[in-house]
ROZA-527666 format. One record per residue: residue number from 1; x, y, z of N, C-alpha, C in turn; residue in three letters. Coordinates in steps of 0.05 Angstrom, whole numbers. Layout:
BEGIN
 resi   n_xx   n_yy   n_zz  ca_xx  ca_yy  ca_zz   c_xx   c_yy   c_zz resn
  NUM      X      Y      Z      X      Y      Z      X      Y      Z  ALA
...
This chain:
BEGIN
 resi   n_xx   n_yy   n_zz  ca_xx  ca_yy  ca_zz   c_xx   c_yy   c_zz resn
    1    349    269   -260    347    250   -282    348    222   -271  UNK
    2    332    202   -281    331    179   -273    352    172   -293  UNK
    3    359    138   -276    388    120   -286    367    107   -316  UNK
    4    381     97   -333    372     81   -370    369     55   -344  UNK
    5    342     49   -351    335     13   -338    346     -1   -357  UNK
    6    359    -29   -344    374    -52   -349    355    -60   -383  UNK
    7    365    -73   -402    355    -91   -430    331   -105   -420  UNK
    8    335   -119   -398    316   -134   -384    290   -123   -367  UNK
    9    292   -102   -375    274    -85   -348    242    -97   -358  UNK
   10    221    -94   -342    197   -101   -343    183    -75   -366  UNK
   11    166    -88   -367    152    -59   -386    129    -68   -372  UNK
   12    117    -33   -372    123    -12   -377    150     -7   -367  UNK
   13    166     13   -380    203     12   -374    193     31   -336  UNK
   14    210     11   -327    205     32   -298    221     66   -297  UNK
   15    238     67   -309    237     92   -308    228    117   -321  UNK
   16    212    101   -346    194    115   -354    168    123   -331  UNK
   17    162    112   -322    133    116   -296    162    134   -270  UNK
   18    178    126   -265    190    142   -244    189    170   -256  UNK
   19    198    170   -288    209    201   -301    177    214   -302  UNK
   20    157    200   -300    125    214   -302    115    234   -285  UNK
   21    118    219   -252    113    228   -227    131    249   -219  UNK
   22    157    245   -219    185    266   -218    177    283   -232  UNK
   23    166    291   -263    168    310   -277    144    327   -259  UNK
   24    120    317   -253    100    326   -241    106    344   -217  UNK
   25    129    337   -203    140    346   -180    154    373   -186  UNK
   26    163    375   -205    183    391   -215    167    419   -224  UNK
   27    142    412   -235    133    445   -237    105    455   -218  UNK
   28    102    472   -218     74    489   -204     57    474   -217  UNK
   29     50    473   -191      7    466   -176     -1    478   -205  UNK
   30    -12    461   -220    -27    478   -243    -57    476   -235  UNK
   31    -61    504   -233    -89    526   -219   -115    518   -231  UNK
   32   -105    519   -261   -125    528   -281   -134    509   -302  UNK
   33   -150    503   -319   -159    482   -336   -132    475   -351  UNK
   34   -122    507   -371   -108    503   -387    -79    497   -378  UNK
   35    -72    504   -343    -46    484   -340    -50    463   -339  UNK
   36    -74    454   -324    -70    423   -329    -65    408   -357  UNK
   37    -76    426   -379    -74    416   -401    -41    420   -414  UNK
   38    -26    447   -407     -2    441   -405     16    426   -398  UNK
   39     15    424   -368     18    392   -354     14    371   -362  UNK
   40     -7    360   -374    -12    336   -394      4    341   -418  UNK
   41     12    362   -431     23    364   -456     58    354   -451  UNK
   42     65    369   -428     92    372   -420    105    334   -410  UNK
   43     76    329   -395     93    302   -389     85    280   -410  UNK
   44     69    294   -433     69    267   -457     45    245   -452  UNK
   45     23    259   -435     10    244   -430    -25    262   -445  UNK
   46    -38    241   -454    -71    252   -458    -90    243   -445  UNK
   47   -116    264   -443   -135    253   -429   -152    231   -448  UNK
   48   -161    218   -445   -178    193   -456   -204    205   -449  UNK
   49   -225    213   -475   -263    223   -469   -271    199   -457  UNK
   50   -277    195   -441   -302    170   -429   -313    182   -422  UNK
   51   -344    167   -406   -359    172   -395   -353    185   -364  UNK
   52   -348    207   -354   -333    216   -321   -359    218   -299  UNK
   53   -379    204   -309   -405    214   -291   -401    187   -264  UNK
   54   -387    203   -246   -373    184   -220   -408    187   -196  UNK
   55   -431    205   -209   -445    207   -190   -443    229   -165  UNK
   56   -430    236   -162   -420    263   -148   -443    286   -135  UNK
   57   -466    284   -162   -483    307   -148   -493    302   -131  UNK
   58   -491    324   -106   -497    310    -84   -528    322    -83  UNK
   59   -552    329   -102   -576    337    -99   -590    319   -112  UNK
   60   -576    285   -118   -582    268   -134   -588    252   -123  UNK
   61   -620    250   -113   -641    230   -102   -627    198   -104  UNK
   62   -615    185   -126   -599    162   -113   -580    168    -94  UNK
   63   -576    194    -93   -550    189    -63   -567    192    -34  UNK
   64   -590    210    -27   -608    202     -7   -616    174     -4  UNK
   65   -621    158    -30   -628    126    -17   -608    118    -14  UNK
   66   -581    120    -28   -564     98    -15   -551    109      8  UNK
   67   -553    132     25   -550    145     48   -573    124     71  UNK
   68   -603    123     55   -617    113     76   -619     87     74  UNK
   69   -600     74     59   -595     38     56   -579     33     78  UNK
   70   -562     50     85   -537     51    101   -508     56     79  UNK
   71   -504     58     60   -491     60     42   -470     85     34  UNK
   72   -448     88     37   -434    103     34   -439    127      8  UNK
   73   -433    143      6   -444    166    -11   -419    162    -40  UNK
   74   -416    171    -59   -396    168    -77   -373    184    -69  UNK
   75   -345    172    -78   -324    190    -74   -326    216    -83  UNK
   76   -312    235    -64   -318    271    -76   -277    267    -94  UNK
   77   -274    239   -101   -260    249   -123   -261    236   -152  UNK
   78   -259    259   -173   -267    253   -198   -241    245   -214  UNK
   79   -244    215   -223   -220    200   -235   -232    201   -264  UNK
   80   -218    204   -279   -208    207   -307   -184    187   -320  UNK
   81   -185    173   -336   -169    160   -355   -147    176   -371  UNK
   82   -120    162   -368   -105    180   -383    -95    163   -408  UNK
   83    -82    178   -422    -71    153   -441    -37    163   -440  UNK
   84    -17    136   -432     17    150   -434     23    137   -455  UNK
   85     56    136   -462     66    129   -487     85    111   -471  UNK
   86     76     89   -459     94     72   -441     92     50   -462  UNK
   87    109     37   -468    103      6   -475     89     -5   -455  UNK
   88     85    -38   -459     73    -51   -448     46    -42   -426  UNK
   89     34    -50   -419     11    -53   -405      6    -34   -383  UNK
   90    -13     -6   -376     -7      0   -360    -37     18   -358  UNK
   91    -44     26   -331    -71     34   -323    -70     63   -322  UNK
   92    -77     76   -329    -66    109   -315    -86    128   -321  UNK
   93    -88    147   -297   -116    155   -294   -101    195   -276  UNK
   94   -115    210   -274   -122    236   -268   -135    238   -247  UNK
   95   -132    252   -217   -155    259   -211   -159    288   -207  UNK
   96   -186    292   -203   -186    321   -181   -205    325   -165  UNK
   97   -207    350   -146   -226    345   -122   -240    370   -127  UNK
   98   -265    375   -125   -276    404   -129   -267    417   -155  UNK
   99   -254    409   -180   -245    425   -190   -215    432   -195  UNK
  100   -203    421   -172   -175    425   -176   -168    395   -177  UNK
  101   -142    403   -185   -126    375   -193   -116    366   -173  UNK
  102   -115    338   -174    -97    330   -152    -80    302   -151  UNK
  103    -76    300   -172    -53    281   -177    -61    263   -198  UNK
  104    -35    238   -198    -34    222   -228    -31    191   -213  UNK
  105    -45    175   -232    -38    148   -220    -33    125   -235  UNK
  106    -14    116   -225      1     91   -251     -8     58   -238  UNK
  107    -28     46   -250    -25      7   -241    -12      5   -257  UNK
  108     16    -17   -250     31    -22   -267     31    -52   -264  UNK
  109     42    -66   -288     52    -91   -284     36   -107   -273  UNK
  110      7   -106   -276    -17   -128   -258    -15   -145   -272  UNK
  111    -26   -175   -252    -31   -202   -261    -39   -221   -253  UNK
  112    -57   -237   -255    -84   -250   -236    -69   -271   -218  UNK
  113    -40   -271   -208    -36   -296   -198    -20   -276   -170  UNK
  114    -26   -292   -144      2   -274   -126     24   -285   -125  UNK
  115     40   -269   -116     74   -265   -110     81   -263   -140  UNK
  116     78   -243   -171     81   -257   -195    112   -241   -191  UNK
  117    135   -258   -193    160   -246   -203    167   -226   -227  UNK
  118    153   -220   -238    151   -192   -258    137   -171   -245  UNK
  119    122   -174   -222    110   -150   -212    126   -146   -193  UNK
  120    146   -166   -177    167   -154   -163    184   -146   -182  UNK
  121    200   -151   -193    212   -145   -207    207   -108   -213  UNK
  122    188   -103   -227    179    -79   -230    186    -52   -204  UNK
  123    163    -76   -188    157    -49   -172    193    -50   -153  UNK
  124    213    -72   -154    238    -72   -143    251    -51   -156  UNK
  125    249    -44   -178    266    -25   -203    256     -3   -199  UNK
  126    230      9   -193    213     32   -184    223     42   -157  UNK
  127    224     24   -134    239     31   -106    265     45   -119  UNK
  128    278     26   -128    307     34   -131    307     68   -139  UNK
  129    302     58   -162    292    101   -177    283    121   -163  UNK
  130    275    116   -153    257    130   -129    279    136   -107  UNK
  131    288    115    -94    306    118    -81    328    135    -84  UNK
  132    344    124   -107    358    150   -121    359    173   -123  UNK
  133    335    188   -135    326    204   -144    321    225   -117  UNK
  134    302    207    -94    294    222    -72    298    214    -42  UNK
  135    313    194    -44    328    186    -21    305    161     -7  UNK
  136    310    164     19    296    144     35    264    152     39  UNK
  137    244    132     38    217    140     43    214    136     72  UNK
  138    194    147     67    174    134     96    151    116     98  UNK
  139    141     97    121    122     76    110    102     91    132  UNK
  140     82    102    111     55    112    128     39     98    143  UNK
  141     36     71    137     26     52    154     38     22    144  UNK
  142     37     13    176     55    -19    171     34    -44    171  UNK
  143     11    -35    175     -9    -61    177    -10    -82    160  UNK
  144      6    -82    134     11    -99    113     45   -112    116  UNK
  145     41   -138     99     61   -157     94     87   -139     74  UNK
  146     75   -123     60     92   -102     51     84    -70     44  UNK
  147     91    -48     68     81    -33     70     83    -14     48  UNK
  148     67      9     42     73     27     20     97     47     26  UNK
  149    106     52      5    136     68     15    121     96      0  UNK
  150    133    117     15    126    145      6    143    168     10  UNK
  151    148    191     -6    163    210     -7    143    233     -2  UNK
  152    163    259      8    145    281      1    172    296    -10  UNK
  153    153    313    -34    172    327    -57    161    356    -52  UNK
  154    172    372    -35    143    403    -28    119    398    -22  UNK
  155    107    408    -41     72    407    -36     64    368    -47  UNK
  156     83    352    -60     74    340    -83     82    311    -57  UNK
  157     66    294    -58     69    262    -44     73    245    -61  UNK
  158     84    227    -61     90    199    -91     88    179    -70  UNK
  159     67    157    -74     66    131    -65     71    116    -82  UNK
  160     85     91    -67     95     57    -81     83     43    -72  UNK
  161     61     30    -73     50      2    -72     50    -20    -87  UNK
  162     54    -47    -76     67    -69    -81     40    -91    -62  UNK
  163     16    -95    -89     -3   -112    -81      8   -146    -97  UNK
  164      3   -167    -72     14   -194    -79      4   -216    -66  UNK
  165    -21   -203    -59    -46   -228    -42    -57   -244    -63  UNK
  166    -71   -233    -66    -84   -249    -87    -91   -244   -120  UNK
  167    -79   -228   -123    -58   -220   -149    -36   -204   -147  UNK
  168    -30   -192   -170      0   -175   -171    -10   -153   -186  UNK
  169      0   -127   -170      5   -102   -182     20    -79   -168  UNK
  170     20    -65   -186     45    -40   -174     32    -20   -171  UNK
  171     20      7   -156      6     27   -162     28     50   -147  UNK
  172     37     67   -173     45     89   -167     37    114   -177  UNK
  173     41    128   -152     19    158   -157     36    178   -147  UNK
  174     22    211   -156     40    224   -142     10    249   -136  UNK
  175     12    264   -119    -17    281   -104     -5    298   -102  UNK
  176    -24    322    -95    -18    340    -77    -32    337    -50  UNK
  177     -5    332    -32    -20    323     -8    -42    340      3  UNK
  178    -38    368      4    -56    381     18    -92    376      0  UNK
  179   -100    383    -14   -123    366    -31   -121    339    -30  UNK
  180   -107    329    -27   -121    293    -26   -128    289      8  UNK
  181   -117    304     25   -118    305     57   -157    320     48  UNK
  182   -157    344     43   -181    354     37   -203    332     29  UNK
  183   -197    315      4   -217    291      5   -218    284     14  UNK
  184   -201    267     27   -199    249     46   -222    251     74  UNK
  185   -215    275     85   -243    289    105   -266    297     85  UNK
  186   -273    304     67   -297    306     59   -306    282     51  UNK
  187   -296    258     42   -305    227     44   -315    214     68  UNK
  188   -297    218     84   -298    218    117   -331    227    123  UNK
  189   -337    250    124   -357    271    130   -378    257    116  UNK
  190   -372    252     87   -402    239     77   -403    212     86  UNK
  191   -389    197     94   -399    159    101   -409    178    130  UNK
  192   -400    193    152   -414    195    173   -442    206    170  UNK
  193   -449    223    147   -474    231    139   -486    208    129  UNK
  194   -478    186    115   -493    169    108   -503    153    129  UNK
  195   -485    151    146   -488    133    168   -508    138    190  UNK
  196   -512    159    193   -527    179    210   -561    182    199  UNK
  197   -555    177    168   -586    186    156   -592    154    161  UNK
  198   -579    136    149   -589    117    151   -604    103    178  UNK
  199   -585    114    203   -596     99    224   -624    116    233  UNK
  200   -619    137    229   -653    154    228   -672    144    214  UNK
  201   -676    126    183   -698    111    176   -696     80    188  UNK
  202   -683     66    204   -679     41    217   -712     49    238  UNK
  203   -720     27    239   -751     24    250   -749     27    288  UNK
């Protein structure tokens, strides 16, 4: 159980987005269409109909030219819009890879100016919960002014990022690491195919 955030807390309430990702952690890899749709039922969240045509087919003559532009091929992951019952302002989206699911993702608290003190604020109250809840993270990479903090929950990863360059936002997610590792190399694999076709039509 997450701690009741302070009167003052930012909205979206941070432990509402901590109690999202945690709940996700808590049950089985859902396999099948209709867990995912249990899973969306369970944590109170809906999918939003848009348009999901991310370009993907890979027998789809615009991905040969932008292969032989030099141009990276489209991500092999398909993001979807979610809709939560958070107050205030918040971005949240689905993905999956091939068919299976593979995690949830929260922008929280964005705003066109950097360093904005409500987006620290936020994502400060999100560490904390987090912390709580799952102890100390680890920083997967330090190349930034403030690195992403991350847990692993079993099969399930939760990242905290804290963007404040040149605007403000919070993005918290939670995956199944082993499929997002899977895209990750099949993304990999297609920019080297792109890269490869392309330099074969170079004169």
């Amino acid at each position: 159980m997450t701690d009741a955030s302070p009167a003052n807390s930012p909205a979206p309430d941070p432990a509402q987005a901590v109690e999202l990702v945690l709940a996700v952690t808590r049950g089985a890899w859902p396999a099948t269409d209709a867990a995912v749709g249990d899973l969306f039922a369970t944590l109170g969240v809906r999918p939003v109909d848009t348009d999901t045509d991310t370009g993907n087919d890979d027998n789809d003559d615009d991905d040969d030219a932008g292969a032989a532009a030099g141009q990276t091929w489209p991500s092999p992951v398909d993001i979807r819009r979610l809709e939560v019952s958070f107050g205030g302002e918040v971005y949240a989206s689905w993905m999956s890879h091939a068919g299976d699911f593979l995690g949830i993702d929260l922008q929280l608290y964005n705003t066109p100016s950097p360093n904005d003190p409500g987006t620290r604020l936020g994502y400060d109250r999100i560490l904390a919960l987090l912390g709580q809840n799952l102890g100390t993270p680890t920083e997967p990479w330090d190349d930034e002014e403030i690195p992403p903090r991350q847990w692993e929950v079993g099969r399930w990863r939760i990242l905290l990022h804290l963007f404040t360059l040149r605007d403000s936002g919070v993005m918290l997610s939670v995956d199944d690491a082993a499929i997002a590792d899977r895209a990750e190399r099949e993304a990999s694999a297609r920019q080297d195919a792109a890269h490869a076709q392309a330099a074969t039509h170079r004169p």
